[in-house]
C-alpha positions in Angstrom: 6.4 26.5 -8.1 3.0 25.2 -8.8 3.6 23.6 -12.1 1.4 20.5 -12.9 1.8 16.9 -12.7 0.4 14.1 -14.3 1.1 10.8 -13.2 0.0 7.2 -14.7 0.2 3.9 -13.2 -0.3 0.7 -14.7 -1.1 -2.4 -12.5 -2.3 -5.6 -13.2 -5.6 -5.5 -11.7 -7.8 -3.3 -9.4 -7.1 -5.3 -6.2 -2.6 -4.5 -7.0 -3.7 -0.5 -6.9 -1.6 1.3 -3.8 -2.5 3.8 -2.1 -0.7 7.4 -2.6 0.4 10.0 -0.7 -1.7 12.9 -0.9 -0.9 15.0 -3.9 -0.7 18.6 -4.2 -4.2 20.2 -6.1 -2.1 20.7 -9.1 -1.4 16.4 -9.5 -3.5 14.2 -10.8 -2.4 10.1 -11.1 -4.6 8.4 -13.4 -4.6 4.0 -13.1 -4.6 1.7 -15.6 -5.2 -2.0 -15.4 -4.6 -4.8 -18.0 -6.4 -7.6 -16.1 -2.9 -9.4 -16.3 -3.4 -10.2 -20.2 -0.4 -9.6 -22.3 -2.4 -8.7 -25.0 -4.0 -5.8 -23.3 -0.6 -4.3 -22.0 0.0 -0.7 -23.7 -3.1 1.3 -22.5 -0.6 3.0 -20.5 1.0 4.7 -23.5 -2.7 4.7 -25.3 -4.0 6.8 -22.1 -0.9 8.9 -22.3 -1.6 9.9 -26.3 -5.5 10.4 -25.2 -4.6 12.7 -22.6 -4.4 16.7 -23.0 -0.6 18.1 -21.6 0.0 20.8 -20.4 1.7 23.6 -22.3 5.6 24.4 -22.2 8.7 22.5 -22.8 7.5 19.3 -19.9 9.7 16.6 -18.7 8.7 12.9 -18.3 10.3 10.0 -15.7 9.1 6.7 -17.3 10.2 2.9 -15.5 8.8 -0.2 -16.2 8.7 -3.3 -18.4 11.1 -2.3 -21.1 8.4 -2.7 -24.0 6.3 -0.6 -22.3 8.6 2.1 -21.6 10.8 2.1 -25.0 6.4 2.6 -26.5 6.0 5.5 -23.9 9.4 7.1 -24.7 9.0 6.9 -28.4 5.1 8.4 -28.0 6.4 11.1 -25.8 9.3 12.0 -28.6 7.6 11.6 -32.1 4.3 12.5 -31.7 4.2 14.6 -28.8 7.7 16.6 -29.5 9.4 16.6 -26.4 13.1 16.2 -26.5 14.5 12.9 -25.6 16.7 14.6 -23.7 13.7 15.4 -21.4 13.1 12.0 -20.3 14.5 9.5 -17.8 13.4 6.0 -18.3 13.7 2.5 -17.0 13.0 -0.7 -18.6 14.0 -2.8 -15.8 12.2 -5.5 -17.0 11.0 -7.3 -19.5 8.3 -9.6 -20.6 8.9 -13.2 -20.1 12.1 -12.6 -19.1 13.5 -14.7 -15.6 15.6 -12.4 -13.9 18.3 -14.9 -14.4 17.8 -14.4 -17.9 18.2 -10.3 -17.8 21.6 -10.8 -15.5 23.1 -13.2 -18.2 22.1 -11.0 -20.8 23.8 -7.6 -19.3 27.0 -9.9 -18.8 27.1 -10.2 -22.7 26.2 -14.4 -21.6 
């Protein structure tokens, strides 16, 4: 079925924006950039509560820097309703964190 889809991005900067496949009419992707400023990461989830959803029960797949997505995810939950059980998420990442730094922590090290 037809049912809509709205998609947000959040890059860096204008220049890091990829192209996309063509959508079907009934998507729309929306960017968002934070000019590579800490401070100005979250207009992702501040886009997100701006935005007007579509009706009905929805479903959300969210990946990214895990501040970021645990923000999204608990946006989505407690002041949009939608059961958490209705999301997928990521936070494969995080913040000044070295990759090294992420594998040592998952080892419990």
């Amino acid at each position: 079925p037809d049912l809509p889809a709205l998609l947000w991005l959040e890059v860096p900067h204008e220049d890091d924006r990829h192209a996309l496949p063509p959508l079907p009419a009934h998507a729309h992707a929306h960017w968002s950039t934070h000019g590579g400023d800490p401070a100005r990461r979250g207009g992702l989830t501040r886009a997100v509560a701006d935005a007007e959803l579509p009706d009905g029960r929805g479903y959300a797949w969210l990946a990214g820097e895990a501040g970021g997505v645990r923000a999204l995810r608990r946006h989505l939950v407690h002041e949009r309703g939608l059961d958490r059980r209705r999301i997928t998420f990521s936070g494969y990442w995080r913040l000044g964190a070295s990759e090294e730094q992420l594998r040592q922590e998952a080892l419990g090290g």
